[in-house]
N, C-alpha and C positions, 0 to 999 in steps of 0.2 A: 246456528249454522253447524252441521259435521263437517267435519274431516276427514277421511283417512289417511292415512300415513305409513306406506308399504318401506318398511326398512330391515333389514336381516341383524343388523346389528343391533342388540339389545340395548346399552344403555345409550346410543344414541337415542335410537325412537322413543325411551322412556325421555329421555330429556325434551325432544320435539313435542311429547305427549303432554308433559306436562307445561310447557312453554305455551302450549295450545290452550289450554283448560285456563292457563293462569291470565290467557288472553282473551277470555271470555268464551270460547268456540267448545264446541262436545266435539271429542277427538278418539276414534278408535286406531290400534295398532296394528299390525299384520307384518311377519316377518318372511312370506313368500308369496305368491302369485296365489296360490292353491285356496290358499285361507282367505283370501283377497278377493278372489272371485267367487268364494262361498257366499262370504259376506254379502254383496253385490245381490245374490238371490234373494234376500230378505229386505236390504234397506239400502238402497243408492244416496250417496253423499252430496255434499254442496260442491267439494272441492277435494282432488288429489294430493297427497306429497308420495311422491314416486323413485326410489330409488334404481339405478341401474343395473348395478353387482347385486343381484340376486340370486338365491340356488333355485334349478331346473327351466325356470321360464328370466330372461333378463328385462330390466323395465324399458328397453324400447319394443321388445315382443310384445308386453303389456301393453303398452302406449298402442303402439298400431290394432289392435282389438277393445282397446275403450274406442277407439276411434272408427273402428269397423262396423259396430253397434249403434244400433241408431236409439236406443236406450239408452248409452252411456256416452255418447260421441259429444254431448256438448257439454258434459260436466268439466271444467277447469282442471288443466294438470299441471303441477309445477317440479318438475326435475330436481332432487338434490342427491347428488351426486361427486366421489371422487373423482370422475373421469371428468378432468377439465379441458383436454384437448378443442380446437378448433371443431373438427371434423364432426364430434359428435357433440359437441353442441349445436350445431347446425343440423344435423339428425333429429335431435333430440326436438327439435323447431320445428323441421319441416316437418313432422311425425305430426303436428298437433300440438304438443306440449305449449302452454301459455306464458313458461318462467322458467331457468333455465339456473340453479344454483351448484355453485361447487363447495364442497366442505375444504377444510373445514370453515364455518358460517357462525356468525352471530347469530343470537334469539331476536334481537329488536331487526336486524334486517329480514329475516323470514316473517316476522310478524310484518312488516312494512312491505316487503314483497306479496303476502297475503293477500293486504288491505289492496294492493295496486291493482290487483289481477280481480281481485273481485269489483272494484270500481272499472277498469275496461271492459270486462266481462258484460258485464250489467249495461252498461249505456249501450252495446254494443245489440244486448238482445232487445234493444227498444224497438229498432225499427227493424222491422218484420219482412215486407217487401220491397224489394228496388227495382226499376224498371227503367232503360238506357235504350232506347231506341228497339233494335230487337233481343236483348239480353235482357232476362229477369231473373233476379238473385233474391230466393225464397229465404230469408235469414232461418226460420225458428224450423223450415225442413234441411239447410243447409243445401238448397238445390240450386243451379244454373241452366237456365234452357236459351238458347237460340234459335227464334223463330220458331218458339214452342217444341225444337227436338232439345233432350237430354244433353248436354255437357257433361262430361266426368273428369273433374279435378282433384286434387289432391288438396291435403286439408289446407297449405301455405300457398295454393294457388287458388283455393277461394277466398281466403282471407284478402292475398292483393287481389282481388279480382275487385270484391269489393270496396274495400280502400278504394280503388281504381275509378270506381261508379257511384261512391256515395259522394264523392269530389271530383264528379263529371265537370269536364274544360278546367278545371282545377291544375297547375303546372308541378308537380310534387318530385322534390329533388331526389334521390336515391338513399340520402342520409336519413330524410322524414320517413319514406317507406322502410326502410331498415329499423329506425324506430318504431313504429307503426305497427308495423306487420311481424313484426320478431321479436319487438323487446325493446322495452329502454333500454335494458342494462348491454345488449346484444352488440359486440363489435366485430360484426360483421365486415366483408370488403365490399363494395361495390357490383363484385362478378356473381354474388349471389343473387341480389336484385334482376341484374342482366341474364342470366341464365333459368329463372321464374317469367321473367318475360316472355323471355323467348319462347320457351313451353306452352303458356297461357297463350300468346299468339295463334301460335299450334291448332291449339285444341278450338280455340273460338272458330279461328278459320275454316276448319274441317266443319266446324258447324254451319258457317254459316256467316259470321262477322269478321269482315275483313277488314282491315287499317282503322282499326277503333281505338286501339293504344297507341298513340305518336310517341316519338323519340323528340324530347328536347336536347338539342347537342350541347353538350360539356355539363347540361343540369341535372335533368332527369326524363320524368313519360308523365303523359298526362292522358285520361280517356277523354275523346271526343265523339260525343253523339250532336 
């Protein structure tokens, strides 16, 4: 498995670099965007370490263009990062991003964080199609159509979308989907969920699917086809 590992700061990433290698993985370095997406033109990676404080381009700029790309949109990103604030960890999420770390950080929980994302990751590109009544969620194109017209979501409102349908009549509390759909590690509030809801409604409706996600009161939503 490669890595890369986009950090500006030098003996961090030699440290991550080596913690990579020592953990079996081939790991290359890059200390800005520039280098990064040179790289990217020769050999595409298994897996991201993406830092934020970057010079010229910052890593949620980068995050929304791996994710823009349909070449690079489904390789695994894990944020490690001194911005620990709320707000942009939940950017950094809703952006795509699969792991969300703040420095400073242990070697054995970024190795364990690794292993995590790459075992969700995997199970998750097993199954290929889902099909809910009139909604079908193309996993390995990353596509949504209602009654065969396009859906366009964003990358944390596909994600619960499909959580949402691959646990069709399923009752799923707000705390699971928070887990779920953002992260174990993710301590999120509640109004995140709600306010992805909300949107996802949205967009289905306008398509095409109406009252397909119920509200369970004081629990959570569950899709019913």
């Amino acid at each position: 498995m490669l890595i890369y590992c986009v950090e500006d700061d030098e003996s961090i990433r030699e440290l991550i670099l080596y913690a990579l290698k020592s953990g079996g993985y081939r790991a290359e370095g890059f200390e800005s965007g520039v280098e990064f997406f040179n790289a990217l033109k020769n050999n595409l990676p298994d897996m991201i370490l993406l830092d934020v404080m970057l010079p010229s381009e910052n890593g949620f700029a980068i995050l929304k263009r791996l994710k823009d790309n349909i070449s690079t949109k489904s390789i695994p990103v894990i944020m490690v990062t001194a911005k620990n604030n709320e707000f942009d960890k939940v950017k950094g999420l809703d952006l795509g991003a699969d792991d969300y770390m703040t420095k400073p950080f242990g070697i054995m929980e970024l190795l364990s964080r690794i292993r995590a994302v790459i075992r969700r990751t995997q199970k998750e590109s097993s199954s290929s199609v889902l099909i809910a009544g009139c909604v079908r969620i193309d996993n390995d194109k990353r596509t949504v159509s209602v009654n065969d017209v396009p859906c366009n979501l964003t990358f944390k409102e596909y994600e619960l979308l499909h959580y949402l349908v691959k646990n069709n009549g399923i009752v799923l509390s707000r705390d699971k989907i928070l887990q779920k759909v953002w992260g174990f590690d993710f301590e999120g509030e509640s109004r995140t969920v709600d306010m992805h809801i909300k949107t996802l409604r949205q967009k289905l409706a306008e398509a095409g699917a109406d009252d397909v996600i119920v509200t369970i009161r004081s629990v959570g939503y569950k899709f019913e086809v």
